[in-house]
C-alpha atoms as an extended CHARMM CRD file, in Angstrom:
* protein
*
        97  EXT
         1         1  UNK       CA            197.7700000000       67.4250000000      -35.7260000000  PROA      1               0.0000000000
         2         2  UNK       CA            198.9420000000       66.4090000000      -32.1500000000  PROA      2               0.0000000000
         3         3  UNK       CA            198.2360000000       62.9120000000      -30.6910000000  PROA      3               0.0000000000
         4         4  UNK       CA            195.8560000000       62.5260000000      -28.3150000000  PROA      4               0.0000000000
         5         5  UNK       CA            196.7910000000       59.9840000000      -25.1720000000  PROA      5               0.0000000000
         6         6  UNK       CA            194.3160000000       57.5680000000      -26.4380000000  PROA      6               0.0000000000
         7         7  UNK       CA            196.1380000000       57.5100000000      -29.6830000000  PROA      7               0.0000000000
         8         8  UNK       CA            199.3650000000       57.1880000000      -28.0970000000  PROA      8               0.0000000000
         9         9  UNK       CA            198.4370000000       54.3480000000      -26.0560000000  PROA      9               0.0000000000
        10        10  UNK       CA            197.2280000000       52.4460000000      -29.3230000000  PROA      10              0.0000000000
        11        11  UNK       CA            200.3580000000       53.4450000000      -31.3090000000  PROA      11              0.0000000000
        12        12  UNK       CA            202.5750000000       51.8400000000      -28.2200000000  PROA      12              0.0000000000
        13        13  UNK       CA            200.4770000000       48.4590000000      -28.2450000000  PROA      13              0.0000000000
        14        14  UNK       CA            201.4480000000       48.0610000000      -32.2990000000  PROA      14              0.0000000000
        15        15  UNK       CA            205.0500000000       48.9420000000      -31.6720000000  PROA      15              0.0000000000
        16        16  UNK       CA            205.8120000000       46.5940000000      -28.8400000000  PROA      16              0.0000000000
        17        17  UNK       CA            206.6660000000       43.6710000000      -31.0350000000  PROA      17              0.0000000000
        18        18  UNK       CA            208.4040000000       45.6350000000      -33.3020000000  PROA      18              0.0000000000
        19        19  UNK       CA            212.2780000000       45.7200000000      -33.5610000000  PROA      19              0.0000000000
        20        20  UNK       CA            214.2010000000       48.7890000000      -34.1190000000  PROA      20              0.0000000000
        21        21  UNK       CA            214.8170000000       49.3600000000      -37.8140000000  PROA      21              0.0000000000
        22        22  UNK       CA            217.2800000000       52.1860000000      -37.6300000000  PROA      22              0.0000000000
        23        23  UNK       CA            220.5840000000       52.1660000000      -35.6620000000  PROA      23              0.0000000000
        24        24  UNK       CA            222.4260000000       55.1590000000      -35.0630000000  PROA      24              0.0000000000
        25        25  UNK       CA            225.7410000000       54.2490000000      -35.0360000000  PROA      25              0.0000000000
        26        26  UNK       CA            229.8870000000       55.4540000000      -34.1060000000  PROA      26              0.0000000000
        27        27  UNK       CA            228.8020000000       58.7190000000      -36.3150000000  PROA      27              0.0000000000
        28        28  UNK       CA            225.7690000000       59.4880000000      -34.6050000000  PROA      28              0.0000000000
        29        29  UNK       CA            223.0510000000       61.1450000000      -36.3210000000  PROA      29              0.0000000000
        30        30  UNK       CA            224.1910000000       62.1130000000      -39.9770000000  PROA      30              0.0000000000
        31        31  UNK       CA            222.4480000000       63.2390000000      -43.1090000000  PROA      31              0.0000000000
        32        32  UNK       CA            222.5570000000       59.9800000000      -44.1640000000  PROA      32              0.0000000000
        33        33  UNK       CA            220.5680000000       58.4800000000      -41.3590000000  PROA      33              0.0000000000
        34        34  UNK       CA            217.7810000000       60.7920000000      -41.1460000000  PROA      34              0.0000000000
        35        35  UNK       CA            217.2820000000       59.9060000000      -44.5180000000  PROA      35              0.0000000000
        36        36  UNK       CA            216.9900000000       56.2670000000      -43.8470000000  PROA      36              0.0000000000
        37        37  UNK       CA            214.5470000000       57.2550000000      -40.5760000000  PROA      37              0.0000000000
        38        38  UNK       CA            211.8990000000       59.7500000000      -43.5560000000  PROA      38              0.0000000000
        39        39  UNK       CA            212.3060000000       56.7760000000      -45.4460000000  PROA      39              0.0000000000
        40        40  UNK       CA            211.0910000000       54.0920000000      -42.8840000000  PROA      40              0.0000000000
        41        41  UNK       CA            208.7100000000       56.2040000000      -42.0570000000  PROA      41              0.0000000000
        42        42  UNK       CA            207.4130000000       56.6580000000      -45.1450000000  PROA      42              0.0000000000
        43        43  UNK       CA            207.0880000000       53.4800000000      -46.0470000000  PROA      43              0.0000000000
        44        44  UNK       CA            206.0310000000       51.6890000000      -41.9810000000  PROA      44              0.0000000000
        45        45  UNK       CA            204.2770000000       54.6190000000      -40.4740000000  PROA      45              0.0000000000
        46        46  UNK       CA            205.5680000000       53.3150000000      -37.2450000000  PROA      46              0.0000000000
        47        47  UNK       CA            209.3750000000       52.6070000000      -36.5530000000  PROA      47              0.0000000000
        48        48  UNK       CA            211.7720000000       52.1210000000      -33.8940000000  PROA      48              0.0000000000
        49        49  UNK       CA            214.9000000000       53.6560000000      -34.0820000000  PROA      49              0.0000000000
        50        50  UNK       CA            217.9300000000       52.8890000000      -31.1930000000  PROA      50              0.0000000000
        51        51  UNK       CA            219.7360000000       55.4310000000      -29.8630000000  PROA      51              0.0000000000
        52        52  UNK       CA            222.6830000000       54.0060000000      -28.0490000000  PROA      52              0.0000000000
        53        53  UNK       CA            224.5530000000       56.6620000000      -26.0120000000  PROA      53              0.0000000000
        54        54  UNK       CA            225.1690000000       56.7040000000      -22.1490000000  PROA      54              0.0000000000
        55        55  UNK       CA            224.5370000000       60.4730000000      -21.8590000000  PROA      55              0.0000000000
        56        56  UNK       CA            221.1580000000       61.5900000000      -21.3190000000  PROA      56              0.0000000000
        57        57  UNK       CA            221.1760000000       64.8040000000      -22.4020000000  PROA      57              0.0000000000
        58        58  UNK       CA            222.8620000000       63.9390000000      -25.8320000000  PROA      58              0.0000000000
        59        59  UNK       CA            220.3620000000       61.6390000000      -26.4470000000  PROA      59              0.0000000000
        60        60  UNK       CA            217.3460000000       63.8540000000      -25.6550000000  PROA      60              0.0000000000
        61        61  UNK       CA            219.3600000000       66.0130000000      -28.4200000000  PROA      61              0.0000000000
        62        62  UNK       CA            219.3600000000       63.6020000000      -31.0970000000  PROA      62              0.0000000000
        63        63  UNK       CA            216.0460000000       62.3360000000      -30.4250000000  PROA      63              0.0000000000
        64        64  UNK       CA            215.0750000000       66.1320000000      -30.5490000000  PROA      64              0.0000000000
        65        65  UNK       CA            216.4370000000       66.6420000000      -33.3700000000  PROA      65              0.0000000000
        66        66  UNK       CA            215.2760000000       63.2800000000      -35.1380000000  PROA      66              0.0000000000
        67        67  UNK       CA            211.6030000000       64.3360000000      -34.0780000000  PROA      67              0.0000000000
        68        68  UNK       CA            212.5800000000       68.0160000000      -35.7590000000  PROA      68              0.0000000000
        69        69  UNK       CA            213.7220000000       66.8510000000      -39.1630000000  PROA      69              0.0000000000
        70        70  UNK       CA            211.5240000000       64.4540000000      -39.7080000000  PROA      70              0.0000000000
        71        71  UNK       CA            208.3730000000       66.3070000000      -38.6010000000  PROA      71              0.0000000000
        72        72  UNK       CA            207.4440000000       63.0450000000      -36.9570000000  PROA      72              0.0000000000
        73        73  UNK       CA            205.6070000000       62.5370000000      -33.4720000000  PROA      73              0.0000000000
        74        74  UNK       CA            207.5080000000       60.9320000000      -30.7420000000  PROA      74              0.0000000000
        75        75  UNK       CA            205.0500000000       58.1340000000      -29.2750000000  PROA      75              0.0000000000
        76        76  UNK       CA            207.6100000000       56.9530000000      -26.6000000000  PROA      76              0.0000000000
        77        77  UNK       CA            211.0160000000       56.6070000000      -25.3990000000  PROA      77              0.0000000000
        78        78  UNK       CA            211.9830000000       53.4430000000      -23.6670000000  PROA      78              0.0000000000
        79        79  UNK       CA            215.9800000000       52.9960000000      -22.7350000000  PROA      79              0.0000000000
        80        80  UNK       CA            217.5230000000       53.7320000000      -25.9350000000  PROA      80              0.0000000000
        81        81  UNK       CA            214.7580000000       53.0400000000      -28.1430000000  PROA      81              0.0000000000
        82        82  UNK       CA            212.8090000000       55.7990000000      -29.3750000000  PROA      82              0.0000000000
        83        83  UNK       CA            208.9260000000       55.2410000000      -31.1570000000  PROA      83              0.0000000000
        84        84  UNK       CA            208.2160000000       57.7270000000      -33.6720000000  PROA      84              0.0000000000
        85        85  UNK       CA            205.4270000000       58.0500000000      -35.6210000000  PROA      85              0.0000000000
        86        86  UNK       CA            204.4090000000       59.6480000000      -39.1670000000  PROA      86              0.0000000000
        87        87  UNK       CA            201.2430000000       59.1340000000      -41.2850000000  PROA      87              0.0000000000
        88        88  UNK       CA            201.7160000000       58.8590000000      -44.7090000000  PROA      88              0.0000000000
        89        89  UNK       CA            199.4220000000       59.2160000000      -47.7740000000  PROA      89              0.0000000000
        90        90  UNK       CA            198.4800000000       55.9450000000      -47.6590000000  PROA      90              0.0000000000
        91        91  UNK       CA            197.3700000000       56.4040000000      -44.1460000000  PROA      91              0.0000000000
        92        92  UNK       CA            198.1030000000       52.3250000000      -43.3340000000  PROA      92              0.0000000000
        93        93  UNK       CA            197.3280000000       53.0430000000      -39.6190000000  PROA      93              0.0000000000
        94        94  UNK       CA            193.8990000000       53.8060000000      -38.9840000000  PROA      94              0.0000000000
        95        95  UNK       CA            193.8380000000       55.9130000000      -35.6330000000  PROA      95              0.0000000000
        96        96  UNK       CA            191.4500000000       55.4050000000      -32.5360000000  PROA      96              0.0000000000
        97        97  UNK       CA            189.5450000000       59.0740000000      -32.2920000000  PROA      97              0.0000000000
């Protein structure tokens, strides 16, 4: 299943008001917190996680990654705040076609 931009566009709109619920912090991205991530996404469908590193191309790793592991989609990147997006069983997000 990919996104389409139309889907995209409506995921963005319901994550604007939302605050990041994951911070990667001092250790950077650890066992630990993609664990918290699969779990938020699990249980949200639609987090924000924060990113907070100066260097671009580290980030785009970690957010790589992060995307990777969790098998999530990436809606958006804004600054250090990455939108990610998984449906779960429940399916609590009901998609534009």
């Amino acid at each position: 299943m990919t996104l389409s931009n139309k889907q995209k566009q409506f995921l963005k709109g319901l994550a604007h008001d939302r605050k990041p619920v994951v911070l990667l912090g001092a250790n950077g991205l650890t066992e630990g917190v993609l664990a918290e991530i699969d779990s938020a996404l699990n249980i949200h469908e639609l987090i924000k996680v924060k990113v907070p590193t100066e260097d671009r191309e580290v980030k785009q790793l970690i957010i790589d990654a992060i995307v990777r592991e969790t098998k999530a989609f990436k809606v958006q990147t804004i600054g250090h705040v990455l939108v990610l997006y998984r449906q779960s069983e429940e399916k609590k997000i009901q998609l534009p076609r």
